[in-house]
Each structure stands twice: as C-alpha cells, then as structure tokens.
N, C-alpha and C positions, 0 to 999 in steps of 0.2 A: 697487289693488295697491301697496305697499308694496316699497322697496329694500332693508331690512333689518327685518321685521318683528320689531321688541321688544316690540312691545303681546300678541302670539301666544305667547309664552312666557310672560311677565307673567302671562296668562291659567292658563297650566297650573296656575303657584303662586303666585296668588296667595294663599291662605291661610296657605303656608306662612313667604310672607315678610311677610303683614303684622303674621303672629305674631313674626317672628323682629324684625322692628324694633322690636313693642311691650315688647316684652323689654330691648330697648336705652335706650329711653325711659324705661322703668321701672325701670333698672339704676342711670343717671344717669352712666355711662362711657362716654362718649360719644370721646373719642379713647384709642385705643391699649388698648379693656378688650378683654376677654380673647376677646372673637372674633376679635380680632385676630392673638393667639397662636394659634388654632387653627387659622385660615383659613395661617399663616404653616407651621404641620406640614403640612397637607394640600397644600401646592400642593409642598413642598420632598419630600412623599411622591411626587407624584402622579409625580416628575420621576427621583424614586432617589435623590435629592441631599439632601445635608448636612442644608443651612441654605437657608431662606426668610427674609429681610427685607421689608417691607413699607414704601409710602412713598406720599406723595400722590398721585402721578401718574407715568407712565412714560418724562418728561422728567426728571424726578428723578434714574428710576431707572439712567439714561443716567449722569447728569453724577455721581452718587454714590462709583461705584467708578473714575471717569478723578481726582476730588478724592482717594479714598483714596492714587490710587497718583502724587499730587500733579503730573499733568499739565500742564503750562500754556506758557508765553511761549519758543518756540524747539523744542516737542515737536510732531511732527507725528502725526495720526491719519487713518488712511486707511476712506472709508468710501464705499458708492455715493448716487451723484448720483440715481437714480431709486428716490425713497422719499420719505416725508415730511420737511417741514424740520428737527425736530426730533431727528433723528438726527445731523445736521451743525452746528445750531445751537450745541448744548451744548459744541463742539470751541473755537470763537474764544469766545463765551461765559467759558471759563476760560482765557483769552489764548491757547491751543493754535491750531495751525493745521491746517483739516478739506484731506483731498488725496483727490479723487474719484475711484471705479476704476469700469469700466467692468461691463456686468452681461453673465449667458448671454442670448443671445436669444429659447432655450427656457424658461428657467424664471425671467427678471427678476430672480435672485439675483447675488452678486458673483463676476465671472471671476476664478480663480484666477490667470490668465495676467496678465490686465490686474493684478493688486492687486502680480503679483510685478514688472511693467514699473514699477507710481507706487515701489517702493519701490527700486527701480534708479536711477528719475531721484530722487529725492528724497537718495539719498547721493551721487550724483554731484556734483549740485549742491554738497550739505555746508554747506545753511546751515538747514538742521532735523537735530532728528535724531528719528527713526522710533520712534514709541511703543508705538500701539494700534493696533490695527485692531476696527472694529464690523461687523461680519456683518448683514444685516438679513435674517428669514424671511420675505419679503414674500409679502404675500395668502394669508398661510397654510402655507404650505410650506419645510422646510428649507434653509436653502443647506450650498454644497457643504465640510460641516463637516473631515471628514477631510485634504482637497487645503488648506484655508486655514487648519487647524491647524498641520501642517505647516511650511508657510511660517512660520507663527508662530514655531513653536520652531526652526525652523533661524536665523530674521532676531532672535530674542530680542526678542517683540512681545505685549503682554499682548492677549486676543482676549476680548471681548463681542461675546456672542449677540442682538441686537436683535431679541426675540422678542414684538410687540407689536402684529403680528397674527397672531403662531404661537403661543400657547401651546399644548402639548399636543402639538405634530406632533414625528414622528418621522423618522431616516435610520435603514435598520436595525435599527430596533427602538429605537432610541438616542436620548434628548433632547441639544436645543442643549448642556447643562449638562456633558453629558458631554464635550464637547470643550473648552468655554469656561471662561474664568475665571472669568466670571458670565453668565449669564445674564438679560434684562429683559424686562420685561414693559408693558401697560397695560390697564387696564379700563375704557377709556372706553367710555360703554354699547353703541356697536356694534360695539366689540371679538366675537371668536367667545366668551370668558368676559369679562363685559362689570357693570358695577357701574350704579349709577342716579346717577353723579356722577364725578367722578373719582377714579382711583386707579392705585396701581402695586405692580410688586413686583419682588425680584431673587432668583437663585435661586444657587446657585454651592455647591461642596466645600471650598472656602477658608475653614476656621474661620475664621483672624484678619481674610481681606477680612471675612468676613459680620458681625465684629465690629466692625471699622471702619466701615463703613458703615451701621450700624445707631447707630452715635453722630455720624457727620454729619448723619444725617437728625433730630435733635434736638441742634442745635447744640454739636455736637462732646461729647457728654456724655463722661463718668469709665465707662469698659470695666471688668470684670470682669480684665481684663489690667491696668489703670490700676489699680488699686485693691490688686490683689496686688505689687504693683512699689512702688510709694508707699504710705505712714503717710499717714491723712489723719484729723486731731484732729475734725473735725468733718462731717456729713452732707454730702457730695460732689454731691447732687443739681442743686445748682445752679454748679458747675464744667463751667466747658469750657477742653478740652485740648485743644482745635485747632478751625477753624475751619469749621463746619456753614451747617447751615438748618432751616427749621423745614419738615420732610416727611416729618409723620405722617397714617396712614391712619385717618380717620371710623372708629369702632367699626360706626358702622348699616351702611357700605356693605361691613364685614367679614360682617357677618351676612347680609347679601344673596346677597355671593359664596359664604358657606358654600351657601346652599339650592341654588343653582346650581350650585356643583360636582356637587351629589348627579345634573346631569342630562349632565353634558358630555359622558360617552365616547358615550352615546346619542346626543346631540347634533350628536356629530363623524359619527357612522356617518349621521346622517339627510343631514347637508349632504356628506358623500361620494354618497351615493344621489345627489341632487339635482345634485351635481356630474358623476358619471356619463352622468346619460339629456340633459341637456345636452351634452355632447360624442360622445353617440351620433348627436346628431340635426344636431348641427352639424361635425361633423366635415369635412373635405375641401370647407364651404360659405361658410365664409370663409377669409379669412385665415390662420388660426390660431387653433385652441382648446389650453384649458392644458394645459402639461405637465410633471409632476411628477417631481423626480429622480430616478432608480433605485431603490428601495429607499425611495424616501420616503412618507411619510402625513402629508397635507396635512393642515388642519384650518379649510380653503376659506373666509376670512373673505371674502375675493372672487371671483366666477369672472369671467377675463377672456377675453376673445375679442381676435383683433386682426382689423382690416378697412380695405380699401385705401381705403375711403371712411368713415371713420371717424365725421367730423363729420355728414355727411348719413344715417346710418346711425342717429343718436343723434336726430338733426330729425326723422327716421320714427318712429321709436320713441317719442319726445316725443308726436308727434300721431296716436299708436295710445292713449295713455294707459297709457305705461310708463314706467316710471323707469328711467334709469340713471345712471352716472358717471363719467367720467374721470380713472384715473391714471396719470402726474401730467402734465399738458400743459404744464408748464413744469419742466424739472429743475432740482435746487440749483443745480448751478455756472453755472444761464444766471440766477436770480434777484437781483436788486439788492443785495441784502445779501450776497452771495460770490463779488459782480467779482472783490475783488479774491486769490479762491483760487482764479481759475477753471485751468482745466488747461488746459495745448497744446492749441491749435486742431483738431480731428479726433480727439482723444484715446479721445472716448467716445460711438464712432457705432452703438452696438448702444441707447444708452439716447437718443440723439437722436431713432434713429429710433423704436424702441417709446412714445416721447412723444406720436409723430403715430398711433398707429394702435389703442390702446388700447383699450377699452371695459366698463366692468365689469356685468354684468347682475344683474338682480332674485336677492339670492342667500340664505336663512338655512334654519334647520332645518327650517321649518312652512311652506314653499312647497307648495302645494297642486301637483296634478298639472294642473291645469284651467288655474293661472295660471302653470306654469310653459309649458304648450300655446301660452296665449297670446303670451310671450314669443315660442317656436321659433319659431313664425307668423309674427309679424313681421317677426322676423330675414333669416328665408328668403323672406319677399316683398318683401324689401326689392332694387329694382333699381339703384341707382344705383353 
C-alpha cells in the first residue's frame, strides 16, 4: 500500500504522457515552449482568472509577487506557523520579517481573530510595519477567504493565497483567486495536480502584478509595459529592469501537467469519495476527523485524523504495514531558523497542540476500497 499512489495514475496515462513528452523532445523547446503557455491558460481558466504565470517551483512562486511589490527589511508578513517551511521561509529570505498567527482547530487554516490580534501587536509595537499576509489552503481545503480579506482591505494588506496543496478547491463556489492578489501554487509530484519534477505557478486578476512577475521570474526582463514607456534602439532580450531570478518552468513537466489536468475535476470527486467513507467509519472513533469549511470543497491532498495517542497510533499502523505521516510535528516558529520571530509565549496554542495529535492517512484518487478497509481496521483496533 502506498501513501500517495502516483505510479496508479501514471498507469491510467501512461500513453498519453509518454506521447506528450516525446513531442517535447522532438520540439527541442525544452524551457518556456509553448506548452507552457497553454498549461498557463488552462489553470488561469480552470480558476475564472486573468492571468496564469508559471515558474519553477511553488517557493518561487511565494517569494515572486512579495519581490514585485518589493517587500523586504522593516515590512512584516503575517503567516501561520502550521504549514510547511516554505511559506515563512521566503518572508526573512527577502530581509522581511515572517509574524505567526494562529490557526482554526477545525479546519488547520489561519484564525481570522488570531491574524487580526499579530497585527494589533505588530503596530503597537511600531517597529514593522504590516505588509502581507499569506493564507495557506492546507491539506486541500480553503481557508477562511472572505473573514481575512477583509481584514486585508480594512488594515491595507496585500493577501496571497498559498494554494499549494489546494489547487482547485473551492469556498462557495469561489477560488482562493478571487479574493487574493494572487494566488500560488506547487506541482511537486505529490501535490493533488502534481508534475514529475518540480514546478509552480501563480494565478491572480492583476494584469500588471501578472506582468511583473512574470519578468522576475527571468531576471527581471523588459514587460510589454517596459517596452511601450521606453525607445529601446536595439533587441531588449537581454535587458533587465530590475532585479529577478531564473524561475522558469520545464516545457516537459508543462506537457505532463496538460494530460493531467484533462483528469482532475474526476480526480477531486474520487479523493472526495475516499475522503467520505473514511470519516463515516471514523467518525466520533477518534479524536477528530476533518472538517471542512462551510461551503468549502476540499481537493483532500491529505486526510487527517487527530488522536490522543497519536505517536503509538502511527507505531500500530507502521507494524500493520501502513504508511502514514505527520503534519507537522514541529511548527515554524519553534524551528531553529525563526527563534528569533518567534511570537509571545502561549500565542499559538490551537497549532501547538494540533502538532501533537495529528495524523495523515493512506490518501489519493485510486485507493482501492480493500486498502482503504484495511486502513479503517487498523485504526479502530488500535487500543492504546
């Protein structure tokens, strides 16, 4: 049994995609050709929005739009502490300073109450001043877009979607995009849309961000705005007007993503199914099984459970021959690298605790009914 079977999709298309890379191969466009543009309509379709940008990775696609809107030394950005590094990392990264808010206890996303309390004490203080805030969709689901938009535009706060293991979910019928300045993405393969290497992308309604950003991501290239504003005597291709990186997306892992979009809304409804009959069977048998915002449609990159024995729960499970995971048994603000952003002592007791009690189980589209049994089994005979 497998924690995230990708070889089981792999499987469905394979023909399709060993066509679509020999095509790439045979193109000789190998970064930035034009599946790239295609793959960069269809997700910017799939979401109602603008503009799609695409870029190596979904740490890129993080630090992209806080560089457009030139972020850095004295700006603070407020993000939650239970999530992967990567979210907070990209904050001091650009000399910014990351300020941890606390999360729901139901649904792992960021408290509206806690995010408007960091940014109370953060001007109190008055020795930052309040920039961004990053929303993270964790394990697939929403957070609570509407309540921390708000706070945005009342506090004058540019807001990213950190949608990187949600793309596709929904509040309302509504993507992250729609409330966010941008929205981000990643494909790393066990993403729920997931590439065979890495990748990213950003999605957002901001012409000129989308155009900004899309020239950081090749070292600040000469915009179509650039170009009409300035006389330039000679080919502009190799001008940079400000200061980038080099974070373009593989052509082949473009054409990958294409055949797999063609499978996702299926995809979402299978790992909903399987997310389902898991919380039918476990329900009121631990802890806690997930739950999903009002109005929200997960797109269940993880299904967690919480359990008061958590650790011995996972040692059972280990020697049933199951996999599982733990996220995240150490939050940012207690990790070595953000001593010293860590927040008031007691600050952020909804994500301390959900750090001890966590558990992610056997989760993707092509879980069989048999090993998902197996799973439940386990779970529930587990006594400790």
């Amino acid at each position: 049994m497998q924690f995230i079977d990708l070889q089981a999709q792999r499987r469905r298309i394979e023909t399709e995609i060993n066509s679509a890379v020999q095509r790439v191969i045979e193109s000789g466009r190998y970064v930035l050709g034009p599946e790239v543009g295609e793959l960069e309509k269809q997700l910017a379709a799939w979401c109602g929005a603008k503009h799609s940008v695409s870029c190596a990775n979904g740490t890129d696609a993080l630090s992209l739009p806080l560089m457009a809107w030139e972020v850095g030394p004295g700006d603070a950005v407020f993000c939650p502490s239970f999530t992967f590094v990567a979210t907070a990392q990209v904050v001091p990264a650009l000399g910014a300073t990351p300020v941890f808010v606390d999360i729901h206890a139901d649904t792992y996303n960021m408290d509206p109450a806690s995010l408007e309390a960091a940014i109370a004490r953060v001007k109190a203080e008055g020795k930052l001043t309040p920039r961004v805030v990053i929303a993270v969709d964790l394990f697939g689901q929403p957070a609570d877009y509407p309540a921390i938009k708000a706070i945005c535009d009342r506090e004058g706060l540019k807001l990213i979607a950190d949608n990187a293991q949600g793309y596709g979910c929904t509040l309302n019928g509504k993507y992250s995009s729609d409330w966010a300045d941008i929205s981000t993405t990643s494909f790393f393969p066990a993403k729920p849309l997931g590439c065979y290497g890495d990748g990213g992308a950003m999605v957002t309604n901001d012409s000129r961000l989308a155009e900004l950003v899309e020239s950081l991501r090749v070292y600040g290239k000469v915009t179509p705005t650039d170009a009409a504003q300035r006389n330039f005597h000679h080919d502009p291709k190799y001008l940079s007007l400000r200061i980038g990186m080099n974070s373009r997306l593989d052509t082949i892992q473009a054409a990958i993503l294409l055949e797999k979009l063609k499978l996702f809304a299926e995809e979402i409804e299978l790992r909903e199914k399987v997310a389902r009959r898991y919380s039918e069977a476990l329900g009121g048998k631990v802890l806690r099984v997930p739950h999903v915002i009002e109005g929200g449609q997960s797109v269940w990159a993880q299904y967690v459970i919480e359990h008061k024995n958590r650790d011995g729960l996972q040692a059972h499970l280990t020697a049933s021959g199951i996999p599982s995971m733990v996220y995240y048994p150490v939050p940012i603000h207690q990790q070595d690298f953000a001593a010293r952003f860590a927040p008031p002592a007691g600050s952020l007791p909804v994500t301390e605790t959900a750090s001890c009690h966590v558990l992610a189980l056997p989760m993707h589209p092509y879980l069989s009914t048999e090993d998902q049994d197996r799973v439940i089994a386990a779970v529930l005979g587990f006594n400790g």
